[in-house]
C-alpha positions in Angstrom: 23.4 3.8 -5.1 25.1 6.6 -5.3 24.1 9.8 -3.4 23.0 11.9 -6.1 21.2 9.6 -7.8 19.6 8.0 -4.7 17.9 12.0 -3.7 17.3 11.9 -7.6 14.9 9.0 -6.9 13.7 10.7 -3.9 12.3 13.3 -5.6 11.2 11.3 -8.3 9.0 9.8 -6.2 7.2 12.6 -4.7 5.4 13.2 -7.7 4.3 9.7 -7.9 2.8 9.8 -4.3 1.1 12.7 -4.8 -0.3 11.4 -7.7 -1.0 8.6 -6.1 -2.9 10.5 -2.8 -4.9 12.7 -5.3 -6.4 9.2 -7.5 -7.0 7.9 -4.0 -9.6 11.0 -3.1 -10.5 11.5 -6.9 -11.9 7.7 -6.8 -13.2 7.6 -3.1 -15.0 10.9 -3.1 -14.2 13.1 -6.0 -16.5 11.7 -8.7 -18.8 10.1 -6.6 -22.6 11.8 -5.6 -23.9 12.1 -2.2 -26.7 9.4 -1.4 -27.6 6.3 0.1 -24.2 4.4 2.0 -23.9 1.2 3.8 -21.7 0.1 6.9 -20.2 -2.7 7.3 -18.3 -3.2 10.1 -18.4 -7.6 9.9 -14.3 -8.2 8.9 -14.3 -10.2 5.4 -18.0 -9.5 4.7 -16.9 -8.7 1.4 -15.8 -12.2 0.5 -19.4 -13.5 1.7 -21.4 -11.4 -0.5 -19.1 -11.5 -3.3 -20.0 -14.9 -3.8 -23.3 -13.8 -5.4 -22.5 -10.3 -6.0 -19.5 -10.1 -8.1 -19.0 -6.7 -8.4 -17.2 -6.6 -4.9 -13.8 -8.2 -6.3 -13.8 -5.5 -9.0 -14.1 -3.2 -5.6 -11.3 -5.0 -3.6 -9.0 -5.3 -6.9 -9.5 -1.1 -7.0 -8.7 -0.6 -3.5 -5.5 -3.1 -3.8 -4.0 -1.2 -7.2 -5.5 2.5 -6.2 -2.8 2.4 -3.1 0.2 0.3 -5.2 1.4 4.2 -6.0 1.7 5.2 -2.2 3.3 2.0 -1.0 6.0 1.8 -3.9 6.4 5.6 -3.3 6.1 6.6 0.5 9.1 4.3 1.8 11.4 6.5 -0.8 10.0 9.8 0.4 10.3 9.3 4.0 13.7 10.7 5.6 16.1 8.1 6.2 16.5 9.8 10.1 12.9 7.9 10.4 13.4 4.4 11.7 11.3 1.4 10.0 9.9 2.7 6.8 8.3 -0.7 6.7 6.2 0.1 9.8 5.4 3.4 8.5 4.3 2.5 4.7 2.1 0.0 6.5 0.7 2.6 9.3 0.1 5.3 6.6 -1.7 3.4 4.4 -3.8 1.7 6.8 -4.4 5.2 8.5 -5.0 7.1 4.9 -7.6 3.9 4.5 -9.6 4.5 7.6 -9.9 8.1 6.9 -11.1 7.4 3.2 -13.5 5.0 4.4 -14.6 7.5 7.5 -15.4 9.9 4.5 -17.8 7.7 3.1 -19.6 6.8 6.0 -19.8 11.3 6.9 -20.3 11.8 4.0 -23.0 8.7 2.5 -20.5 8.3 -0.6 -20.9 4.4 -1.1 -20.2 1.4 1.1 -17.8 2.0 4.5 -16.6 -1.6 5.3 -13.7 -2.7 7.6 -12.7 -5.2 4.5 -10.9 -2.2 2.4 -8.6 -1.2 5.5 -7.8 -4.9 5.8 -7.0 -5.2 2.2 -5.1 -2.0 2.4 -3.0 -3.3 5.1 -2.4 -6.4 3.9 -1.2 -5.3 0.5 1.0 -2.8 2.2 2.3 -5.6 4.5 3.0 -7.9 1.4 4.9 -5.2 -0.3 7.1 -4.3 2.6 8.0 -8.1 2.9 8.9 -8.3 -1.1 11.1 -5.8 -1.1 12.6 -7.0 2.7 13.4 -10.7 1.2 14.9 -9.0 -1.8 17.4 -6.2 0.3 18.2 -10.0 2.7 19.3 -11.4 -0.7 21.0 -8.8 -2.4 23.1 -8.6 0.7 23.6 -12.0 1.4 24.7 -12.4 -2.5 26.8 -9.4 -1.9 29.0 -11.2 1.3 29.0 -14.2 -0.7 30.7 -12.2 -3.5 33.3 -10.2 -0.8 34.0 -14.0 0.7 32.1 -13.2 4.1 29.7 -16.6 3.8 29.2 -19.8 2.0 27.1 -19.6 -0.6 23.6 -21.4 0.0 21.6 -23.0 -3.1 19.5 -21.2 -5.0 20.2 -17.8 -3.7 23.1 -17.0 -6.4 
């Protein structure tokens, strides 16, 4: 990409993060009342009791697509002085995750379970490794292409 065009899509994406923080804390603790909570600190309890309570994979379905803004967004915002965007998509989310979820718990706004910072984490992970196997084939496809390498099956 060209220069321009790349800090073009820079700030393009700022919006899109912020928008993205703001539905985080608008869904977590904006609309919600003050009341009765529940912790749960048991990793994958979640899965257990959505077994018979199927409510819970609407939750973990909210948590997965209310953080999709920040990790399509945050890797494009960071400077590129910052080494590992990757590392850091995955540490912000799982740290903006543990915060939202130690909110809950101060603040008796719902359920504050270990399972949303794992699914946080993990979709953030997954992401990251997408977009990882898809900058290893572009440039592999692009030596291929300049005569650098052989070509392997499938990948052209």
């Amino acid at each position: 990409m060209k220069s321009t065009t790349l800090q073009i899509f820079r700030l393009l994406n700022v919006p899109v993060l912020l928008l993205g923080l703001f539905g985080i804390w608008y869904l977590t603790a904006g609309i919600r009342t003050r009341g009765t909570y529940e912790v749960i600190l048991r990793p994958f309890y979640s899965l257990v009791e959505a077994r018979s309570e199927r409510e819970l994979y609407r939750s973990m379905l909210m948590n997965i697509f209310l953080f999709l803004p920040f990790g399509l967004s945050f890797p494009f915002v960071l400077p590129k002085k910052l080494p590992n965007h990757v590392l850091l998509t995955v540490l912000g989310g799982l740290l903006i995750s543990a915060a939202v979820e130690a909110g809950q718990y101060l603040f008796g706004l719902g359920r504050c379970e270990t399972d949303d910072v794992i699914i946080v984490a993990q979709k953030g992970m997954s992401q990251r490794v997408k977009d990882l196997v898809a900058t290893l084939r572009s440039n592999h496809i692009k030596r291929v292409r300049e005569g650098k390498c052989s070509t392997i099956p499938g990948l052209t």
